[in-house]
C-alpha positions in Angstrom: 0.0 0.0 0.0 1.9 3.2 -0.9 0.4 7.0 0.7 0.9 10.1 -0.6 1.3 11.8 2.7 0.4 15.8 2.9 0.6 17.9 6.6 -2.8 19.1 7.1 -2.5 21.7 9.9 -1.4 22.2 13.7 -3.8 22.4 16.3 -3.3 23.7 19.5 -7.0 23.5 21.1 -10.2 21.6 20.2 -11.3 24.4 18.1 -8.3 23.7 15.7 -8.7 19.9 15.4 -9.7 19.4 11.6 -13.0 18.4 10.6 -14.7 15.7 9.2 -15.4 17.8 6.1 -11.0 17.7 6.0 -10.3 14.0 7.2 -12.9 12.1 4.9 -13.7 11.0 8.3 -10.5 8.7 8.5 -9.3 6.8 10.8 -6.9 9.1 13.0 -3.5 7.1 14.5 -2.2 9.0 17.7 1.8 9.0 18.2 2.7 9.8 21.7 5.9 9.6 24.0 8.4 11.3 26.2 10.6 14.3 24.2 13.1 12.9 22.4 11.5 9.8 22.0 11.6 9.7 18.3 8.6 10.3 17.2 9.0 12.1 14.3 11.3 10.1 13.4 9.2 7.4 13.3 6.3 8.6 11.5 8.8 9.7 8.8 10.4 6.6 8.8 6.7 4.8 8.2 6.0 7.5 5.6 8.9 7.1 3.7 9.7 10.9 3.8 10.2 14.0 5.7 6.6 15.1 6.6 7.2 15.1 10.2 10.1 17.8 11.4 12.8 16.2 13.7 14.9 18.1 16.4 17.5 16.9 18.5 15.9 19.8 21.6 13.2 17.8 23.3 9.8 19.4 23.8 10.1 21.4 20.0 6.8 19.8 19.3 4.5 22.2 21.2 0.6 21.2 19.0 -0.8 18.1 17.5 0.1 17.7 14.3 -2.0 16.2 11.5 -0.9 14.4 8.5 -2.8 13.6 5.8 -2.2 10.2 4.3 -3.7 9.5 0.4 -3.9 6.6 -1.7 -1.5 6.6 -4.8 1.5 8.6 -5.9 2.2 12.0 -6.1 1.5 12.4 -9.7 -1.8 10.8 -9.0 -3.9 10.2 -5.8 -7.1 10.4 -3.9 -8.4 13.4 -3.0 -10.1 11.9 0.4 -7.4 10.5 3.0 -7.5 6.8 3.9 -5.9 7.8 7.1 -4.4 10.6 9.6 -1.3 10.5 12.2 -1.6 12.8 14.5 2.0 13.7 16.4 1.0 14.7 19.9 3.2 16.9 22.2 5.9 15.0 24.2 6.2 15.0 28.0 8.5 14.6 30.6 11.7 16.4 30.1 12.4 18.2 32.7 12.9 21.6 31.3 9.5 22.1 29.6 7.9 19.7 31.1 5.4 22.2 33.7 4.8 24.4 30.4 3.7 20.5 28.6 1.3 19.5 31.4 -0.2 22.7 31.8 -1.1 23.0 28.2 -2.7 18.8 28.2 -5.8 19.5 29.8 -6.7 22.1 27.0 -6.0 20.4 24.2 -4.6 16.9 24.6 -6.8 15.2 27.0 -9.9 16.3 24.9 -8.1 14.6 21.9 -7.6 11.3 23.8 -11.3 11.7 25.4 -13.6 12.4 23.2 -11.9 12.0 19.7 -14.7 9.8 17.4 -12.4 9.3 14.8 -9.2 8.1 16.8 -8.6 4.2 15.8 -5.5 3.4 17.8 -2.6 5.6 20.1 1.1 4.2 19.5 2.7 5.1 22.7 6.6 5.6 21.9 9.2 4.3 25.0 12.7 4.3 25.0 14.6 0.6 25.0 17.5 2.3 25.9 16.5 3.3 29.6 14.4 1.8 32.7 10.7 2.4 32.7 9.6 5.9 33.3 6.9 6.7 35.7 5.4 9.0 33.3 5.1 6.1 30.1 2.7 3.8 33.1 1.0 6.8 33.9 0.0 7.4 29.9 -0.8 3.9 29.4 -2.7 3.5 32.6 -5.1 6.5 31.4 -5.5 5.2 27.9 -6.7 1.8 29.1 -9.3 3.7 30.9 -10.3 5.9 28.3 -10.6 2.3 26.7 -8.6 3.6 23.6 -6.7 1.0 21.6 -2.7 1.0 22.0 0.5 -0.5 21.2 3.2 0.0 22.7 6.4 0.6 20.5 10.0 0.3 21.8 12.2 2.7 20.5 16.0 3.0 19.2 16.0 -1.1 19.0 19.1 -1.1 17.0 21.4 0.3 20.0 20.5 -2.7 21.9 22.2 -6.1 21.2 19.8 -9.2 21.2 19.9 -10.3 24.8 19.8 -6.7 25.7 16.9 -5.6 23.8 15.4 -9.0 25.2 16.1 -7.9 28.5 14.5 -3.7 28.0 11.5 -5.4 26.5 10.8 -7.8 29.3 11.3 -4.8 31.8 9.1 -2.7 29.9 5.9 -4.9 29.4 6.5 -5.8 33.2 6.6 -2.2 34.3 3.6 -1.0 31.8 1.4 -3.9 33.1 1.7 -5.0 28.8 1.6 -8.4 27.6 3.2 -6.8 24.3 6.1 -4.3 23.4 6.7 -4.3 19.6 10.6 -2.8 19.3 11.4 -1.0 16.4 14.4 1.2 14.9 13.5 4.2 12.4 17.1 3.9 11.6 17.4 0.3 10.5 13.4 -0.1 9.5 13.5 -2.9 11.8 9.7 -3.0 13.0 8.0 -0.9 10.5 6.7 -3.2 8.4 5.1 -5.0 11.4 3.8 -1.7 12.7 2.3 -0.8 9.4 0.3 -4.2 9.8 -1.2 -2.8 13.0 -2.0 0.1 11.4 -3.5 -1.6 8.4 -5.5 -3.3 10.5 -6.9 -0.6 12.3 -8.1 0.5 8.5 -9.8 -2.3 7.7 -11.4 -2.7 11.0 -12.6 1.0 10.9 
C-alpha cells in the first residue's frame, strides 16, 4: 500500500482539530511519548519521507500535528485520505515539562477523550533506559479511556539481542503489557510489522 502523505495543519486546542469535512472521516493514529523519544522520526520513517520535522531539543513539538495520508502517488492520488497520524506533544523532560502538562488539559486530553475518529494511540518508549513513571501513567489513562494502543519500543538497533530482550521484558512488566513491539527508524527494523497494526486498524474502521 503506498500514501501520498500531505501535513494538514497544527492544532493547538479543540477548536483547531480538523473536521470531518478535511479528514474524509479517517481513521486518526495517535503517536505519543516522552521528548526525544523519536517520534517524528518514526512517523517519517513509516512515511517514507520528511513530513514530520525532527529536532535533536526535546519538547520542539509544542501542537498536535495532523498528516494527511492519500492513496496513490504524487502524480496521482485520492483526493479523500485513507488515514491521519496525529504527532501529539511530548512530555517529561524536565525543562518544559510544567509548560507540557499545563497545556494537556486544554488540548490533549480532549483529543484522547472524546476524539470519534481516533482508531488506535502508538505510545513511543525508550529501549535504551528503565521504565519511566510517566510512560505507566499514559498507558494507565488510555486503558481507561478504553482507547486501543501498542506499545512501540524505540531505538532497537542500539541494543544487542539479549539486551533488547532484557528492556522489553522490563518494559511490558513495568507497563502492566503483555506486548512491546521494538522498532528502529534507523534500520526499519519494525516498521513493516507496525504498518500491519495500522493496516489493521483501517480495515477494521
Amino acid at each position: 500500500m503506498t500514501f501520498v502523505p500531505k501535513f494538514l495543519l497544527s492544532a493547538m486546542s479543540p477548536d483547531h482539530f480538523p473536521s470531518e469535512a478535511r479528514t474524509a472521516n479517517a481513521p486518526e493514529v495517535a503517536f505519543l511519548g516522552r521528548s526525544n523519544v523519536g517520534k517524528s522520526s518514526l512517523i517519517n520513517a513509516l512515511l517514507g519521507s520528511k513530513e514530520a520535522k525532527v529536532s535533536s531539543t526535546p519538547g520542539r513539538t509544542r501542537a498536535i500535528n495532523f498528516f494527511a495520508l492519500h492513496d496513490g502517488t504524487e502524480q496521482k492520488y485520492s483526493a479523500k485520505p485513507s488515514l491521519i497520524f496525529a504527532d501529539l506533544p511530548g512530555y517529561g523532560y524536565a525543562k518544559i515539562s510544567r509548560s507540557i502538562s499545563a497545556e494537556w488539559p486544554k488540548f490533549i486530553e480532549p483529543y484522547l477523550q472524546e476524539r470519534d475518529t481516533l482508531a488506535l494511540c502508538i505510545c513511543l518508549v525508550d529501549t535504551n533506559i528503565p521504565p519511566q513513571e510517566s510512560d505507566t501513567m499514559l498507558i494507565t489513562a488510555l486503558r481507561q479511556m478504553q482507547r486501543p494502543h501498542l506499545i512501540v519500543g524505540t531505538k532497537a538497533d542500539r541494543l544487542s539481542g539479549n539486551a533488547l530482550t532484557k528492556s522489553v521484558t522490563a518494559l511490558k512488566k513495568a507497563h502492566g503489557e503483555d506486548r512491546v513491539l521494538p522498532i528502529s527508524s534507523k534500520t526499519d527494523s519494525g516498521i513493516k510489522a507496525l504498518w500491519a497494526e495500522i493496516t489493521n486498524v483501517m480495515e477494521t474502521d
